[in-house]
PyMOL CGO cylinders between C-alpha atoms (Angstrom):
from pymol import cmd
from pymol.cgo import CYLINDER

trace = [
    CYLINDER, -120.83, 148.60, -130.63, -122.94, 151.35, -132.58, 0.3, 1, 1, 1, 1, 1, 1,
    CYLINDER, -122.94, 151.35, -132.58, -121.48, 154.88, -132.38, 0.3, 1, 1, 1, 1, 1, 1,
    CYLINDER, -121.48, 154.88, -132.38, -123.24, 158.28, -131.93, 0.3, 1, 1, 1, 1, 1, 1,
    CYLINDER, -123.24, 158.28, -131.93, -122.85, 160.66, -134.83, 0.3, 1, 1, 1, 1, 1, 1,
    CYLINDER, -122.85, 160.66, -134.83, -121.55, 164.31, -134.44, 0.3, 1, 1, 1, 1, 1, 1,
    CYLINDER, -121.55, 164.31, -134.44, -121.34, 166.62, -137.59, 0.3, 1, 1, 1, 1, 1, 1,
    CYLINDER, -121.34, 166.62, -137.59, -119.02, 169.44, -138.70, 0.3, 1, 1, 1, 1, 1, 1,
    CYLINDER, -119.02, 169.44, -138.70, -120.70, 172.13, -139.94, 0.3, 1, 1, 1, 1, 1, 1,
    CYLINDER, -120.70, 172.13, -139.94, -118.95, 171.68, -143.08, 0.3, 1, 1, 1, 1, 1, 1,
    CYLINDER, -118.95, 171.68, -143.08, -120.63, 167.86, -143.11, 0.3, 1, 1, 1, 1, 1, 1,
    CYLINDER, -120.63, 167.86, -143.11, -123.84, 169.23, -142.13, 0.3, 1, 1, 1, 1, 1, 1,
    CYLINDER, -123.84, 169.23, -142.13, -123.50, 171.37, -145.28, 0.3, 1, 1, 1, 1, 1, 1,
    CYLINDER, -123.50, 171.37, -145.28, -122.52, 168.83, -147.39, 0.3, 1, 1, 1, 1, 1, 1,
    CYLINDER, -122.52, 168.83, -147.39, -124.86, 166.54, -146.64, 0.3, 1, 1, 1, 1, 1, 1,
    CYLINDER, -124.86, 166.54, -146.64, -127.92, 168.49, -146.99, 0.3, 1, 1, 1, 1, 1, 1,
    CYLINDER, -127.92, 168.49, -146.99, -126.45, 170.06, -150.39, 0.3, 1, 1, 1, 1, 1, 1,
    CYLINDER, -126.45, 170.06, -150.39, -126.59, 166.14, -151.07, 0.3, 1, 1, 1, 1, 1, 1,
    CYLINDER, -126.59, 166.14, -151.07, -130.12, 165.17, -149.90, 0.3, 1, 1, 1, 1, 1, 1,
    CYLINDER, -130.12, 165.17, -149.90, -131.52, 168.60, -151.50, 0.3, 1, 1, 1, 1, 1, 1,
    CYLINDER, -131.52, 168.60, -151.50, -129.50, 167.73, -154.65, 0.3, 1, 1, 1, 1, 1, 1,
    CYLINDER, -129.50, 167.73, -154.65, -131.22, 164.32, -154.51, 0.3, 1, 1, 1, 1, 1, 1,
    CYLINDER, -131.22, 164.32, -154.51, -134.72, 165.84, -153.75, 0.3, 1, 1, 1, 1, 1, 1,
    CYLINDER, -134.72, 165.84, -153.75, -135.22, 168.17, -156.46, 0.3, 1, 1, 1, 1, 1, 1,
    CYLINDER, -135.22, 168.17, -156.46, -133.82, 165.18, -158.94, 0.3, 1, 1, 1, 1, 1, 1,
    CYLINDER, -133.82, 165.18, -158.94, -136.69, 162.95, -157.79, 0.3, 1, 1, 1, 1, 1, 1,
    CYLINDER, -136.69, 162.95, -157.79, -139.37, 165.64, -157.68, 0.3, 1, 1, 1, 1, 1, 1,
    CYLINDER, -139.37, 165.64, -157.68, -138.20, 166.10, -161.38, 0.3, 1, 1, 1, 1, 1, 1,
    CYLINDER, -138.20, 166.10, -161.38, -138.55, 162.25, -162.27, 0.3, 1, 1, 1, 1, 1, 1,
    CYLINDER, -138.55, 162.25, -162.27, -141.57, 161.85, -160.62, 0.3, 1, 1, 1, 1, 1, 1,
    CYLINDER, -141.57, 161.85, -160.62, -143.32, 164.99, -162.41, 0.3, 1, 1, 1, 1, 1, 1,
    CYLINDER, -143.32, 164.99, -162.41, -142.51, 163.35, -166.11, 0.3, 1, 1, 1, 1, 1, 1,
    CYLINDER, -142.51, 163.35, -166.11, -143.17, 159.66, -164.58, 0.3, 1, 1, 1, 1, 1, 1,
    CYLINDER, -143.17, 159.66, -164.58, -139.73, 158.12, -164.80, 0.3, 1, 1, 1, 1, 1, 1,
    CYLINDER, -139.73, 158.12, -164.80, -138.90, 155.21, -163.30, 0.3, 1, 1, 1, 1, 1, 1,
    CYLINDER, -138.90, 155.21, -163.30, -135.00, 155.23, -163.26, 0.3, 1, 1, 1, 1, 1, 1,
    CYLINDER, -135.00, 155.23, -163.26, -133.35, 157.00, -160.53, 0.3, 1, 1, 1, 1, 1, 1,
    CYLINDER, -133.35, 157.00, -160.53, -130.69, 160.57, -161.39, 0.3, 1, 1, 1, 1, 1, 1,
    CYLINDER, -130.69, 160.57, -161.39, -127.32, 159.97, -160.47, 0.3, 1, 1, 1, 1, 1, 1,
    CYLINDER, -127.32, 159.97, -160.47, -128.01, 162.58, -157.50, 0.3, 1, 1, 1, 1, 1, 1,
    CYLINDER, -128.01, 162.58, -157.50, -130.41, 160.21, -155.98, 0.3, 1, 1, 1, 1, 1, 1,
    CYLINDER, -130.41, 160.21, -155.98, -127.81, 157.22, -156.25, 0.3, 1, 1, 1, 1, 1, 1,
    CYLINDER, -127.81, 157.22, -156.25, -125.02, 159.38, -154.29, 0.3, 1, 1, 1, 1, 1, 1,
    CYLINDER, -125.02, 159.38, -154.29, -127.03, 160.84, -151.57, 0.3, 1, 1, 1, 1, 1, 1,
    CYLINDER, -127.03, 160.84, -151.57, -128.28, 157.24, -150.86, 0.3, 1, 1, 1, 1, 1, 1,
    CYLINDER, -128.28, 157.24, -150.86, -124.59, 155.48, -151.10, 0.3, 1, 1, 1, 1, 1, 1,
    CYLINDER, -124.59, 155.48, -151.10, -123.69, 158.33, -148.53, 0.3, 1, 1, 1, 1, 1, 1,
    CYLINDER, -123.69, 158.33, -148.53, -126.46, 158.14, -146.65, 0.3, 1, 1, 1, 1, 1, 1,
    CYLINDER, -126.46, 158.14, -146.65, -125.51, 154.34, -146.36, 0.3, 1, 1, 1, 1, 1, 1,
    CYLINDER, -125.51, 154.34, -146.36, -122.40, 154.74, -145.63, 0.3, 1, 1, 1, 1, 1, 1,
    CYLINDER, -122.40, 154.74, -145.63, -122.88, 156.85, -142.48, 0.3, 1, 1, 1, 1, 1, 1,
    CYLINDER, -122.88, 156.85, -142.48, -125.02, 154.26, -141.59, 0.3, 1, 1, 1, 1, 1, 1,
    CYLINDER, -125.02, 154.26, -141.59, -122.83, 151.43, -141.44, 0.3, 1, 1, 1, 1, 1, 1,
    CYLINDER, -122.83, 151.43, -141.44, -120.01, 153.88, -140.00, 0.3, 1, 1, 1, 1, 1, 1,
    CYLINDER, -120.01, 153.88, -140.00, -122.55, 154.19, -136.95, 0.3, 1, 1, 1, 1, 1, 1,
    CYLINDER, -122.55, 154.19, -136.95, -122.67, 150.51, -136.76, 0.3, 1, 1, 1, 1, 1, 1,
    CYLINDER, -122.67, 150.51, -136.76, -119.34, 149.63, -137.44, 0.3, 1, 1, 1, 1, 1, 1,
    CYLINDER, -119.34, 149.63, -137.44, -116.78, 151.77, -138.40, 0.3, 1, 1, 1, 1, 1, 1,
    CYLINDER, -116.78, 151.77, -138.40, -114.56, 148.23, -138.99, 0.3, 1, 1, 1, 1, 1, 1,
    CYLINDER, -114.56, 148.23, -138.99, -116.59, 147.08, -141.98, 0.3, 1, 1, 1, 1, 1, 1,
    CYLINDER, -116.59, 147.08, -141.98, -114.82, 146.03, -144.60, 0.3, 1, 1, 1, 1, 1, 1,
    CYLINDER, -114.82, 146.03, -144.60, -116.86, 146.91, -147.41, 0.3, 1, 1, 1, 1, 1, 1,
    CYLINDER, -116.86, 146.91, -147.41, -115.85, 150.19, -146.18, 0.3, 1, 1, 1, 1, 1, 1,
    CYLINDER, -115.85, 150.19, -146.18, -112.77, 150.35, -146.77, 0.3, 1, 1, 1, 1, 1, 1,
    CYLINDER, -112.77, 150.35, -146.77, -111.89, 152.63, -143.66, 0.3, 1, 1, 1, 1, 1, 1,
    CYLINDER, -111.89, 152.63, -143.66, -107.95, 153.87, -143.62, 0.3, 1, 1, 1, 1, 1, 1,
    CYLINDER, -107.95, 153.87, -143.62, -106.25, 156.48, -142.10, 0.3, 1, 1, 1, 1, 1, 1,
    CYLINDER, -106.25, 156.48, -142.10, -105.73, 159.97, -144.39, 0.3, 1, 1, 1, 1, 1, 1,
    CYLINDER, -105.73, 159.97, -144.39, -102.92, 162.67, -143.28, 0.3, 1, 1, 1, 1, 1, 1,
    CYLINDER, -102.92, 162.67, -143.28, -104.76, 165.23, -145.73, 0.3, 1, 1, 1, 1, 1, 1,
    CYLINDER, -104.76, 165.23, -145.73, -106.67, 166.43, -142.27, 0.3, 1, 1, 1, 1, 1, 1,
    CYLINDER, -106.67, 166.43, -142.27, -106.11, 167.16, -138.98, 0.3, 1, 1, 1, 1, 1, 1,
    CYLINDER, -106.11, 167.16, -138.98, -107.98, 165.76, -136.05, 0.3, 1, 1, 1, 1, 1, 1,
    CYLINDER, -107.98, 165.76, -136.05, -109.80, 168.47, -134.21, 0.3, 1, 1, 1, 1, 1, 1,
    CYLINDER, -109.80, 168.47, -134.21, -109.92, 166.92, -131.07, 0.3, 1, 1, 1, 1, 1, 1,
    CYLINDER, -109.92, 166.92, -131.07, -106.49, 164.74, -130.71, 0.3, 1, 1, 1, 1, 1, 1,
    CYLINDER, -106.49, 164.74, -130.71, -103.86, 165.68, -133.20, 0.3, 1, 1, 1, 1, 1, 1,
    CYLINDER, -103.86, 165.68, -133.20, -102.14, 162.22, -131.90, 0.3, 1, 1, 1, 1, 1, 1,
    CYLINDER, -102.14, 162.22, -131.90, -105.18, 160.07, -133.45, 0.3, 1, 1, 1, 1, 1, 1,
    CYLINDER, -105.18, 160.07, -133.45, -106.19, 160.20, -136.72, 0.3, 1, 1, 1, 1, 1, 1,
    CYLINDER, -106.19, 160.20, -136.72, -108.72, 160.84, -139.65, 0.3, 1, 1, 1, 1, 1, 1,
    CYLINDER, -108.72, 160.84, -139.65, -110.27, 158.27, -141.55, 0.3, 1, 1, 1, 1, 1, 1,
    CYLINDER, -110.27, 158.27, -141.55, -111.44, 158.02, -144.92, 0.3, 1, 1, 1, 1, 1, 1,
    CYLINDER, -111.44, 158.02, -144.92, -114.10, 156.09, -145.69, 0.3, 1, 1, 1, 1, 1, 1,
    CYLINDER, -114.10, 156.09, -145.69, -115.86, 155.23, -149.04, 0.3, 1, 1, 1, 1, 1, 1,
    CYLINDER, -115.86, 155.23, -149.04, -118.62, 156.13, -150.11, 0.3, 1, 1, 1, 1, 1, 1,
    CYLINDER, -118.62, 156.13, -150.11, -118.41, 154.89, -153.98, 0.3, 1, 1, 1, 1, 1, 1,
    CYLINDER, -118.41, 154.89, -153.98, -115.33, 152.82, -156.01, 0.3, 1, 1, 1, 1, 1, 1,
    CYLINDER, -115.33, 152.82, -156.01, -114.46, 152.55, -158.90, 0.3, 1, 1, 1, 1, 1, 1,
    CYLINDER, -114.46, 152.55, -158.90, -116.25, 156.05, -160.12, 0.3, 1, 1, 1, 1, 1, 1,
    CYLINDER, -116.25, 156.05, -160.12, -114.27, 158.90, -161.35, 0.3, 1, 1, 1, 1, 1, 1,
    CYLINDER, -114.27, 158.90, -161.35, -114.82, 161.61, -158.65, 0.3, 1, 1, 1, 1, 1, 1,
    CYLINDER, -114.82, 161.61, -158.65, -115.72, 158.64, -156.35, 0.3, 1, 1, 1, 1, 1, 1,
    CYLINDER, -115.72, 158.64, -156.35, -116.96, 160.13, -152.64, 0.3, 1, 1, 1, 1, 1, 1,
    CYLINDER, -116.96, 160.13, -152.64, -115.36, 159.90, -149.84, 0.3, 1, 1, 1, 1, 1, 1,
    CYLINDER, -115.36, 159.90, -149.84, -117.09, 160.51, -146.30, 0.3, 1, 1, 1, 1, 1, 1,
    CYLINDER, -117.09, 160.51, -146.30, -113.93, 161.77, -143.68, 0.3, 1, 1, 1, 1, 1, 1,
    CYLINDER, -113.93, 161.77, -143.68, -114.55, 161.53, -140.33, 0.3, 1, 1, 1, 1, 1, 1,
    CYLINDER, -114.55, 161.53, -140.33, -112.62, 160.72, -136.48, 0.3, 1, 1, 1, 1, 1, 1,
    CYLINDER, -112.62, 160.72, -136.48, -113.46, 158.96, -133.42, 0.3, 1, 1, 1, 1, 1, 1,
    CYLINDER, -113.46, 158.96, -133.42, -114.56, 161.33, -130.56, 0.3, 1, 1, 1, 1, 1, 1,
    CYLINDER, -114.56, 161.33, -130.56, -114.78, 163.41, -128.58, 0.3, 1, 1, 1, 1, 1, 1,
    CYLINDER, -114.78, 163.41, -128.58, -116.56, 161.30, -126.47, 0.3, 1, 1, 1, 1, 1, 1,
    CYLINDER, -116.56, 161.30, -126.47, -116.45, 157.58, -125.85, 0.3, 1, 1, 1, 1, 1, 1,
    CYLINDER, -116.45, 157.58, -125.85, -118.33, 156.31, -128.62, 0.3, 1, 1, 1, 1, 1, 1,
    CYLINDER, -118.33, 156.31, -128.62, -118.85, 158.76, -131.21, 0.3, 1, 1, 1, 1, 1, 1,
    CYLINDER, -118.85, 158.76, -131.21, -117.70, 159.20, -134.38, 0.3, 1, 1, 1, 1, 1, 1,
    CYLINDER, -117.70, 159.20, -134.38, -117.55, 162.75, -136.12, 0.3, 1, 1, 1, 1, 1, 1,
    CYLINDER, -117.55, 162.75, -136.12, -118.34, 163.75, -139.49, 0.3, 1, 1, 1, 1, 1, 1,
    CYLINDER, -118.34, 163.75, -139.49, -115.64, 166.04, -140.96, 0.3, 1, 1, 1, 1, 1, 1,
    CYLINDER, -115.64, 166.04, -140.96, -116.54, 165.82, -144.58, 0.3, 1, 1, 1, 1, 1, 1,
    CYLINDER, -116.54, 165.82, -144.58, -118.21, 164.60, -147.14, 0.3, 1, 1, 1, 1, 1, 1,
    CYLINDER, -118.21, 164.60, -147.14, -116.31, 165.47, -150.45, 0.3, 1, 1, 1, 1, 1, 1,
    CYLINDER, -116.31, 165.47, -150.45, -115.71, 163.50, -154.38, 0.3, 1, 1, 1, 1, 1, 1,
    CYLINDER, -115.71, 163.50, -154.38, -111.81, 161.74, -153.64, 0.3, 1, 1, 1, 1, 1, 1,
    CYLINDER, -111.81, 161.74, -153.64, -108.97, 164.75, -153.43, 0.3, 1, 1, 1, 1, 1, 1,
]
cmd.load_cgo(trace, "trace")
């Protein structure tokens, strides 16, 4: 069952910091004609992917969803946040935080931050 996204304004932030981040790099590359992608471009696509499959399937496994007790939930403080990731295996690996709700299939975006 695919879920609806809703964003924070704190994701909404993030994510275009991300995406702006990963503009500029390939404006950059493409201006000097390199081929290899910036490390900025690789992030905001594994995010971007990530929020993808969330949408799809939050119960993925290459996901890696589990619940985190770092946040509240801002709409039930009986359910919880989830963590999912975003990268492994990286040093300041990214982690994409987000909640079911409020409504009956949607997920919300809390954050989008490198691993606390």
């Amino acid at each position: 069952m695919p879920f609806a996204p809703r964003w924070t304004l704190e994701a909404t932030k993030q994510f275009n910091d991300l995406r702006a981040a990963a503009k500029g790099a390939f404006e950059a590359r493409r201006r000097v004609k390199t081929k290899k992608s910036s490390k900025a471009e690789g992030l905001y696509k594994q995010v971007h992917k990530t929020i993808q499959k969330l949408c799809q399937d939050p119960r993925q496994s290459g996901l890696n969803c589990h619940k985190y007790s770092g946040i509240a939930n801002p709409y039930d403080t009986a359910e919880g946040v989830w963590e999912a990731y975003a990268q492994n295996r990286t040093p300041g690996a990214y982690r994409v935080f987000w909640c079911y709700g409020p409504q009956a299939g949607e997920i919300t975006i809390l954050a989008i931050t490198p691993h606390p």
